[in-house]
C-alpha atoms as a printed R data frame, in Angstrom:
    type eleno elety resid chain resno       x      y       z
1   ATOM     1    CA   UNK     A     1 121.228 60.878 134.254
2   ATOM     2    CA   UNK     A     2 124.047 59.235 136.209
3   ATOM     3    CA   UNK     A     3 124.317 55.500 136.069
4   ATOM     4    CA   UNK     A     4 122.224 52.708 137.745
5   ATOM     5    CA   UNK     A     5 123.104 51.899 140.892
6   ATOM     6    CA   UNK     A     6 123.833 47.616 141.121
7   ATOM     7    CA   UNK     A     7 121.658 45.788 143.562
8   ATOM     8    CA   UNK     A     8 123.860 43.243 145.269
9   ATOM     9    CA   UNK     A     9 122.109 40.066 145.409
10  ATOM    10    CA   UNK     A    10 126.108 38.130 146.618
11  ATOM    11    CA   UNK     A    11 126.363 40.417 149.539
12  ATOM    12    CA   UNK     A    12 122.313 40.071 150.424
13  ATOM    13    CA   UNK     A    13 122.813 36.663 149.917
14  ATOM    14    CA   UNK     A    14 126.413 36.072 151.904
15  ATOM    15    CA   UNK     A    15 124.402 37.862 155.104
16  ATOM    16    CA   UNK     A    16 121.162 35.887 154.839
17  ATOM    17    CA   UNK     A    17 123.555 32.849 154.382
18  ATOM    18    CA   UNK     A    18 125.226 33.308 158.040
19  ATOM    19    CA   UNK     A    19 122.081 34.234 159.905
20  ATOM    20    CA   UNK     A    20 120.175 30.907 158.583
21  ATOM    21    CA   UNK     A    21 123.455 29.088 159.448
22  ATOM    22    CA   UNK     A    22 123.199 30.507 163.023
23  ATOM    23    CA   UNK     A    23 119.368 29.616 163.103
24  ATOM    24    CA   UNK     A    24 120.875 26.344 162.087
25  ATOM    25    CA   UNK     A    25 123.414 25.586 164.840
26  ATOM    26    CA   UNK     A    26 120.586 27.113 167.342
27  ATOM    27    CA   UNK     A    27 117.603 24.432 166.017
28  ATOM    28    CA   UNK     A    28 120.341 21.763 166.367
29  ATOM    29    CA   UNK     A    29 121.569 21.909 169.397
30  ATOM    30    CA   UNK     A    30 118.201 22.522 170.775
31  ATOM    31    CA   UNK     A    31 116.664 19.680 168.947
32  ATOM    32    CA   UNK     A    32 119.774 17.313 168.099
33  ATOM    33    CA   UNK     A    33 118.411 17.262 164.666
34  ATOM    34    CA   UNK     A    34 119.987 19.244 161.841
35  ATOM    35    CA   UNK     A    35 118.010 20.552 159.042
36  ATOM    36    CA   UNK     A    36 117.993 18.388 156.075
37  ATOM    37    CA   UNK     A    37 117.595 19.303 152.593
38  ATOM    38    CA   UNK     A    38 116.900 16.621 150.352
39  ATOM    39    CA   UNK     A    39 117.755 17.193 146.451
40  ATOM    40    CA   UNK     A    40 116.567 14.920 144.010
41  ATOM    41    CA   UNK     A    41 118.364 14.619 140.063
42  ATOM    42    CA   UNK     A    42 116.990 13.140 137.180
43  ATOM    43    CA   UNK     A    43 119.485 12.664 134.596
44  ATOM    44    CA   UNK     A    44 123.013 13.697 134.266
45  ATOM    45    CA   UNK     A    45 122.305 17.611 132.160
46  ATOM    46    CA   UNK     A    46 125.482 19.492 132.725
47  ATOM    47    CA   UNK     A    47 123.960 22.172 133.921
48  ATOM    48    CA   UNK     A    48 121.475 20.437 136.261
49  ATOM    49    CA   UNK     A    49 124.446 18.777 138.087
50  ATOM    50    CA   UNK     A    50 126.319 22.003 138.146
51  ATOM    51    CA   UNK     A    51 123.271 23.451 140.558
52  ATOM    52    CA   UNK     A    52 122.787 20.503 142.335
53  ATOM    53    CA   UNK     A    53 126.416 20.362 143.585
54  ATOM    54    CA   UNK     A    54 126.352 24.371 144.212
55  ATOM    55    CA   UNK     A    55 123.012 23.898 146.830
56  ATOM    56    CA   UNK     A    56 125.185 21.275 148.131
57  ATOM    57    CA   UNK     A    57 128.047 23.049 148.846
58  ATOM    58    CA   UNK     A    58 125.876 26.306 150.171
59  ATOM    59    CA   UNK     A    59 124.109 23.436 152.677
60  ATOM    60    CA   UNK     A    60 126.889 23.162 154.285
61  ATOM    61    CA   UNK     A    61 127.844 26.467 154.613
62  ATOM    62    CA   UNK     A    62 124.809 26.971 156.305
63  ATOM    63    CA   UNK     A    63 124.934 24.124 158.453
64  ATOM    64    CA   UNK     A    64 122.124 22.329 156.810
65  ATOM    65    CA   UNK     A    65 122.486 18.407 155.969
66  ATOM    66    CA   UNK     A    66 121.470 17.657 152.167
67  ATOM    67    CA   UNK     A    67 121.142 14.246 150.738
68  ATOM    68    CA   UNK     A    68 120.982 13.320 147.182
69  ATOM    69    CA   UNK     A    69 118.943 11.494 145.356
70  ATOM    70    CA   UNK     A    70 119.746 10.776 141.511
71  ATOM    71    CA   UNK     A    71 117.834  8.987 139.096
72  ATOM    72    CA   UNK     A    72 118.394  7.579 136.115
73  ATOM    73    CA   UNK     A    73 117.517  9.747 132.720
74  ATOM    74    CA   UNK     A    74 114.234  7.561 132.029
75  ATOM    75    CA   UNK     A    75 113.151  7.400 135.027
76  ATOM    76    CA   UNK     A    76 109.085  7.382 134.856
77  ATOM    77    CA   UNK     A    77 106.674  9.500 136.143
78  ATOM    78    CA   UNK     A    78 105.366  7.110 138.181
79  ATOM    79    CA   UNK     A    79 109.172  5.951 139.564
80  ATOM    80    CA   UNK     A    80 109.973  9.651 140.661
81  ATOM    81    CA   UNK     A    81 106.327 10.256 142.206
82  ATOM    82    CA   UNK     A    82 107.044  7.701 144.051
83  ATOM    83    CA   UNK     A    83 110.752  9.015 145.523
84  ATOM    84    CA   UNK     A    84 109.222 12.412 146.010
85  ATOM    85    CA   UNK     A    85 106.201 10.770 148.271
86  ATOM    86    CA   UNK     A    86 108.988  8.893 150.333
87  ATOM    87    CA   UNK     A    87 110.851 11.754 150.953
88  ATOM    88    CA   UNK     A    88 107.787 13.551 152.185
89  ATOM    89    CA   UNK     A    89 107.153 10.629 154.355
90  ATOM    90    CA   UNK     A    90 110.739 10.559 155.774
91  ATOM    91    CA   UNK     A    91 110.826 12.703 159.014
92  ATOM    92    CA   UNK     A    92 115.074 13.310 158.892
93  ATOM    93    CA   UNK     A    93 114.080 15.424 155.664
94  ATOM    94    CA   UNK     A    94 112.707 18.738 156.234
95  ATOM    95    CA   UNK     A    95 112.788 20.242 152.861
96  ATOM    96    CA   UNK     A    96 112.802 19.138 149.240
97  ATOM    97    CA   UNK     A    97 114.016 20.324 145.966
98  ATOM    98    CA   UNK     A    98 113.529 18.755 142.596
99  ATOM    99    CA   UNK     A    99 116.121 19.722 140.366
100 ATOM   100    CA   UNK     A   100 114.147 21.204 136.647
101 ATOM   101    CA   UNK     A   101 113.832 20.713 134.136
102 ATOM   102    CA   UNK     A   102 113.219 16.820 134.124
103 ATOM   103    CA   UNK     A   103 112.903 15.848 130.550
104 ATOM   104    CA   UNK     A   104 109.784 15.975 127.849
105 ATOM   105    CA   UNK     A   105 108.474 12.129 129.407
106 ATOM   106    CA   UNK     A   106 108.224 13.409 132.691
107 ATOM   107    CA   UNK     A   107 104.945 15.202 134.114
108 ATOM   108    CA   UNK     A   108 106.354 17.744 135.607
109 ATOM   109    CA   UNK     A   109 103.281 19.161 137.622
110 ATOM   110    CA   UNK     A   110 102.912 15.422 139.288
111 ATOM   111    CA   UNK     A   111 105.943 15.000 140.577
112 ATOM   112    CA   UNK     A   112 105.654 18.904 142.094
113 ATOM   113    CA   UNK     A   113 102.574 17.769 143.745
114 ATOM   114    CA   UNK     A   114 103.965 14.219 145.083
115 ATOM   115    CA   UNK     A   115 105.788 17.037 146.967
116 ATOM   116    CA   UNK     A   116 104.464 17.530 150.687
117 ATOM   117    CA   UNK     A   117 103.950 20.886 151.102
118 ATOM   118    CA   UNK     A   118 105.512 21.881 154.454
119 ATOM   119    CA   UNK     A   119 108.643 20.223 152.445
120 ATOM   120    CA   UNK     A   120 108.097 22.281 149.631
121 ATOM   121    CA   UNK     A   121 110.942 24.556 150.302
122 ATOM   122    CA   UNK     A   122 111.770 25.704 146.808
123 ATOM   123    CA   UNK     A   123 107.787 26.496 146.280
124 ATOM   124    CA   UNK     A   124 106.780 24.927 143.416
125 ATOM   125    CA   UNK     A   125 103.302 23.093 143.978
126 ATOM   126    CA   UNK     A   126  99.841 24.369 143.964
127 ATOM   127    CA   UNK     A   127  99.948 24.884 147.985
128 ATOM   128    CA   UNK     A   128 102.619 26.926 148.175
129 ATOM   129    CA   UNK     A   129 101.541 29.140 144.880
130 ATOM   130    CA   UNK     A   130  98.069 29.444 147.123
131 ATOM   131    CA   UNK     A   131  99.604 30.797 150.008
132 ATOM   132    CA   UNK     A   132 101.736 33.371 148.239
133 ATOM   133    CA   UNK     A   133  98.769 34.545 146.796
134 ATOM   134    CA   UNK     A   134  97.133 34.731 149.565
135 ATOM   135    CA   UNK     A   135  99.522 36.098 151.714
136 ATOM   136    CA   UNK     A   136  98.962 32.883 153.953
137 ATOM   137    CA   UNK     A   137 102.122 31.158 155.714
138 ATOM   138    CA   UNK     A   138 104.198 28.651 153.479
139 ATOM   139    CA   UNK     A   139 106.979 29.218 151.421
140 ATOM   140    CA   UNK     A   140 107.488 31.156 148.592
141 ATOM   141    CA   UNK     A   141 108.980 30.092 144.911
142 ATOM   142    CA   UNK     A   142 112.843 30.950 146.008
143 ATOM   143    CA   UNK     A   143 113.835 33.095 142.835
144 ATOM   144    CA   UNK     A   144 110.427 35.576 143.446
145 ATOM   145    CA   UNK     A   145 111.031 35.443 147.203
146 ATOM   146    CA   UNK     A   146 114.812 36.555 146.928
147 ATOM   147    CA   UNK     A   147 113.813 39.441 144.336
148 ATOM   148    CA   UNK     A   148 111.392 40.893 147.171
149 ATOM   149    CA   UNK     A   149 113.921 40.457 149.787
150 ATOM   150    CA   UNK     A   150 116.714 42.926 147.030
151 ATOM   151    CA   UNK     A   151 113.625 45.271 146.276
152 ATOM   152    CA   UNK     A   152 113.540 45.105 150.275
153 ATOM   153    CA   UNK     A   153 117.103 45.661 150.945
154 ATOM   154    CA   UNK     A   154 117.556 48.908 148.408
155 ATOM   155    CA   UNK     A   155 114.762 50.508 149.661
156 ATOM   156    CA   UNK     A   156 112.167 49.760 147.153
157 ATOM   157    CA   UNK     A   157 108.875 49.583 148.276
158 ATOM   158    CA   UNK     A   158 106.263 48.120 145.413
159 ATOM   159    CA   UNK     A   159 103.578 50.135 147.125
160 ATOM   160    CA   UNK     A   160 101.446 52.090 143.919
161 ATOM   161    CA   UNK     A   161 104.024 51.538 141.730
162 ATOM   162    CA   UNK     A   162 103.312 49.846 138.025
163 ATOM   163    CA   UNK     A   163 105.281 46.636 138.491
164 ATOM   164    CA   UNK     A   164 105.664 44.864 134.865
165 ATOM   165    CA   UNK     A   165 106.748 40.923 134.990
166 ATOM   166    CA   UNK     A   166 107.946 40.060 131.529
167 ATOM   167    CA   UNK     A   167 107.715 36.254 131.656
168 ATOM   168    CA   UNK     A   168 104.544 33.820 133.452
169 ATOM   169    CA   UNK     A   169 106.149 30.710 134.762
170 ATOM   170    CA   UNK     A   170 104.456 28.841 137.154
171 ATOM   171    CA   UNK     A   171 107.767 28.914 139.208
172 ATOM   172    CA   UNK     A   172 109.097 32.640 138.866
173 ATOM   173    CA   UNK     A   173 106.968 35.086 136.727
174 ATOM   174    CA   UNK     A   174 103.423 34.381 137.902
175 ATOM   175    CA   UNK     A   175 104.490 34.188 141.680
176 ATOM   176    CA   UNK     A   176 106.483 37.458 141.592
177 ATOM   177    CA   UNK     A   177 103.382 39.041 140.170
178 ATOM   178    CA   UNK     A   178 101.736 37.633 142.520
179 ATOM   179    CA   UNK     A   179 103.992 38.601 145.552
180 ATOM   180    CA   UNK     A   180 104.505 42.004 144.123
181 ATOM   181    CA   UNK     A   181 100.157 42.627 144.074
182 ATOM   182    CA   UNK     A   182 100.519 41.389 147.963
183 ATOM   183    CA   UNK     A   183 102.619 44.268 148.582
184 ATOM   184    CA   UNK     A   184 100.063 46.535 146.246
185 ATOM   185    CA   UNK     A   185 101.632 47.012 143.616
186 ATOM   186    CA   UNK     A   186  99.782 47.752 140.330
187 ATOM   187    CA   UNK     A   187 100.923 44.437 138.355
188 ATOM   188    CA   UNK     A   188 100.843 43.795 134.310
189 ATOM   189    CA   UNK     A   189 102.046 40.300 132.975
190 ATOM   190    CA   UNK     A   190 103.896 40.310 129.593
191 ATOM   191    CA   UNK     A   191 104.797 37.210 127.711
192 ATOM   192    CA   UNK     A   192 105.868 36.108 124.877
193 ATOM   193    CA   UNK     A   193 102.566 37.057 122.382
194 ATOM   194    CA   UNK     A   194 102.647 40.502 124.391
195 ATOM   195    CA   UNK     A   195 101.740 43.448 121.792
196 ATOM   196    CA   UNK     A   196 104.308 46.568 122.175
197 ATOM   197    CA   UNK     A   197 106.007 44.882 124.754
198 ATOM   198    CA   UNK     A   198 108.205 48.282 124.644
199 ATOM   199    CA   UNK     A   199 105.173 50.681 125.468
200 ATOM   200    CA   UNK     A   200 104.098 48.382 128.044
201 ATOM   201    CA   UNK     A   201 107.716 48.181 129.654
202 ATOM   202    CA   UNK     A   202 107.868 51.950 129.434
203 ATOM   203    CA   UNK     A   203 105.264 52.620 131.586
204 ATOM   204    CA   UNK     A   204 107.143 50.886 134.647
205 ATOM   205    CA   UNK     A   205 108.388 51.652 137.864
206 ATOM   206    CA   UNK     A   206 109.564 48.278 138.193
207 ATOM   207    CA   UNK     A   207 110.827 45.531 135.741
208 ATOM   208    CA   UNK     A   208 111.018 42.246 136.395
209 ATOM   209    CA   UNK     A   209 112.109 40.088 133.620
210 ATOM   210    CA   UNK     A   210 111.916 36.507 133.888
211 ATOM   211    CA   UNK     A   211 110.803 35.640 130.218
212 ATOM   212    CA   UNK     A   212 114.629 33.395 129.237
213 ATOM   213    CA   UNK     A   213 115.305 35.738 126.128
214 ATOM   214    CA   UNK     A   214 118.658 37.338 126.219
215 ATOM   215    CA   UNK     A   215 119.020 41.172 126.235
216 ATOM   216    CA   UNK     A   216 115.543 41.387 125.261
217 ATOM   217    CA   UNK     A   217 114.636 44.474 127.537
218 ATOM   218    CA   UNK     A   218 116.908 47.292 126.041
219 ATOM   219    CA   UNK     A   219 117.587 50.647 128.151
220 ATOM   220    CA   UNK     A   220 115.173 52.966 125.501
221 ATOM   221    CA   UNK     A   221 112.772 50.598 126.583
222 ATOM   222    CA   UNK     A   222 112.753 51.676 130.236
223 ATOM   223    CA   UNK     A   223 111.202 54.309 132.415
224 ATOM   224    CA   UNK     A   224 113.876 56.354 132.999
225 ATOM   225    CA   UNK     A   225 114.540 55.962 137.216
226 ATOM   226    CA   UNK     A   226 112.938 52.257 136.684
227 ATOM   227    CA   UNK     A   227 114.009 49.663 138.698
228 ATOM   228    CA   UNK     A   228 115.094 46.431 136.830
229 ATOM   229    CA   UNK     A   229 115.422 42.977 138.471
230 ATOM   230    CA   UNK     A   230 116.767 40.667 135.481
231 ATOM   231    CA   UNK     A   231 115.751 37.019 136.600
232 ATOM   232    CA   UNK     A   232 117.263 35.741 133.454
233 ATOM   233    CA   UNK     A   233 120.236 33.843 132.823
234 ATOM   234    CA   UNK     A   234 121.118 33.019 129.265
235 ATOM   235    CA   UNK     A   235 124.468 31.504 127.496
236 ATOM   236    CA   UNK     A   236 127.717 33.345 127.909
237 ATOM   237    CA   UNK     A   237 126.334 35.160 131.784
238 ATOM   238    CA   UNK     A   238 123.600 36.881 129.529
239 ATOM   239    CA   UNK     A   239 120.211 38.200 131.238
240 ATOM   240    CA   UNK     A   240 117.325 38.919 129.913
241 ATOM   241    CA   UNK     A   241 117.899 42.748 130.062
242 ATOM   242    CA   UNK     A   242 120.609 44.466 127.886
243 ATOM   243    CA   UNK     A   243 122.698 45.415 130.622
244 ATOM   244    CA   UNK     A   244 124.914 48.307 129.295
245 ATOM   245    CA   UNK     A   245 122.015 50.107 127.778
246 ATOM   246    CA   UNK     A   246 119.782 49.845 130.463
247 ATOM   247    CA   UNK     A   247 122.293 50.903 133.524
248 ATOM   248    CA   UNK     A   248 122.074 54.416 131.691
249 ATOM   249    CA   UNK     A   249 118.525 54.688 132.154
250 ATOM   250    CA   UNK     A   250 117.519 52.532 135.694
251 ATOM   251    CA   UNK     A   251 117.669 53.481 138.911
252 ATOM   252    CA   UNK     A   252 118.713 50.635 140.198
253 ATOM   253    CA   UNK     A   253 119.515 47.190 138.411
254 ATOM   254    CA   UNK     A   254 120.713 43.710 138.989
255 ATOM   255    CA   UNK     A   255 123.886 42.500 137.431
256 ATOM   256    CA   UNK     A   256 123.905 39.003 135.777
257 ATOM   257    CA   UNK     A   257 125.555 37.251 137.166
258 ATOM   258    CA   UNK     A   258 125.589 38.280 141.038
259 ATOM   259    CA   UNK     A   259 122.154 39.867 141.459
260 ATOM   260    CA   UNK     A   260 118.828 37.528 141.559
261 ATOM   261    CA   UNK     A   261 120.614 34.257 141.402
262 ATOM   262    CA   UNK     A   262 122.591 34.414 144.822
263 ATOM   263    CA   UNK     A   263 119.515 35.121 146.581
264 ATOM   264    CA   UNK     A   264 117.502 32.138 144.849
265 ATOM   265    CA   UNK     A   265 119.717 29.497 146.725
266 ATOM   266    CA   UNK     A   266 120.317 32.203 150.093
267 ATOM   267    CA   UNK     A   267 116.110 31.750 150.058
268 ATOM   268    CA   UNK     A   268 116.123 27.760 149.446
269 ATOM   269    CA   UNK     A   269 118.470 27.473 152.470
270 ATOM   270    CA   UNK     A   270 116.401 30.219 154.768
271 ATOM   271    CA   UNK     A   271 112.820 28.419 154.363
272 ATOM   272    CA   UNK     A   272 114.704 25.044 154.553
273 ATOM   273    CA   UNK     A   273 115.871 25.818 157.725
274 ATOM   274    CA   UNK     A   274 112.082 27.448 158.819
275 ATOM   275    CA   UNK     A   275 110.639 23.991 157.130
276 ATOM   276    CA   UNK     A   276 112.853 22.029 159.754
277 ATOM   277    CA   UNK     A   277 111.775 24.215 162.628
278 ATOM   278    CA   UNK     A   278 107.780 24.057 162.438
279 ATOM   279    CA   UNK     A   279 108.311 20.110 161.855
280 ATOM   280    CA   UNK     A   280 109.777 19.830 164.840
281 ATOM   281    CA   UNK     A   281 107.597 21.693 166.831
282 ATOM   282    CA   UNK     A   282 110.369 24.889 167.819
């Protein structure tokens, strides 16, 4: 069998990127408001920072304003609640990200839910989880929305295929079930107290793993013609799928990086720029 063909989530991502900065320029000069992405920090974690400054720099690429907000590292539930509620309340922001993980004092589903949901651009609160199930209009969680929009791209269409999502965060595995059984797909969650997670990998037509284990989806594991989307990222640019095993057996595959995690921020940007245009009434 010839070699997996890569699904290009930079390119994907590079074209969504210029038409939401075109939808951009259009909502501001027919507004004189630009979209505004507010991104809120607690802490100083290297990595956190790292992402933080990235959506930055991709805001303005896209013509979006962002404003930052950090907090200090023990900052209190109550303290960041209370930032998320006046950033809801401020009209010059259209969309909101809190930046995750936040530290073991925080309550993490709290401050998600101090989030307004027509703000909740990166789709984290019970709302938006709601109207992905239910096929209802909000926004989706960014990383399942941009592996739809790859599986889109390539051709793939989930219709009566076994879809299996190793992995059930609120944030990324559940919703990309849940997105993937919109589009009828047949979907089985695997996690980490999964029996034979091998035989029930096997059986797919489509992989999703989103479970933060490196390489632990090997190519004699897969279908052979499966399609693998690996939302992992690990130390050292490591998914959660062994990449040079399973390229020998997939039909198509995303690399690590360059496949799922362009079109996580290309998403962000897209539904913050849709967030700014139903607030303001265009």
């Amino acid at each position: 069998m010839s070699q997996a063909r890569l699904m290009d989530g930079t390119a994907l991502a590079r074209r969504i990127v210029e038409e939401t900065a075109r939808r951009s320029a259009d909502l501001t000069a027919r507004t004189g408001t630009t979209p505004c992405l507010a991104t809120v920090l607690v802490g100083e974690d290297p990595a956190s920072v790292t992402y933080v400054r990235m959506k930055q720099n991709r805001c303005r690429t896209a013509g979006i304003a962002s404003r930052h907000v950090a907090l200090p590292a023990d900052t209190t539930t109550g303290d960041l609640v209370g930032t998320l509620r006046a950033l809801s309340a401020d009209p010059a922001v259209h969309g909101i990200l809190l930046q995750h993980p936040m530290g073991h004092h925080i309550d993490e589903r709290a401050a998600f839910e101090a989030i307004a949901p027509e703000k909740d651009v990166d789709g984290v609160t019970f709302a938006s989880f709601a109207t992905m199930s239910f096929g209802l209009p909000g926004f989706v969680s960014c990383t399942p929305g941009g592996i739809m929009r790859l599986l889109d791209a390539y051709g793939v269409d989930p219709a009566g295929k076994r879809a299996v999502v190793v992995g059930r965060s609120a944030i990324l595995g559940k919703p990309a079930g849940m997105l993937l059984l919109a589009r009828d797909a047949t979907v089985t969650y695997c996690h980490s107290r999964t029996a034979d997670l091998s035989a029930a990998v096997r059986e797919a037509d489509i992989v999703v793993a989103a479970v933060g284990r490196p390489r632990l989806i090997r190519g004699q594991d897969l279908k052979p013609g499966a399609v693998v989307v690996d939302a992992g990222y690990n130390a050292g640019n490591v998914g959660d799928v062994d990449f040079d095993s399973a390229v020998e057996r997939a039909s198509l595959i995303t690399p690590v990086p360059g496949g799922v995690g362009p079109m996580t921020i290309a998403t962000l940007l897209e539904q913050t720029v849709t967030a700014a245009a139903r607030q303001l009434g265009v």
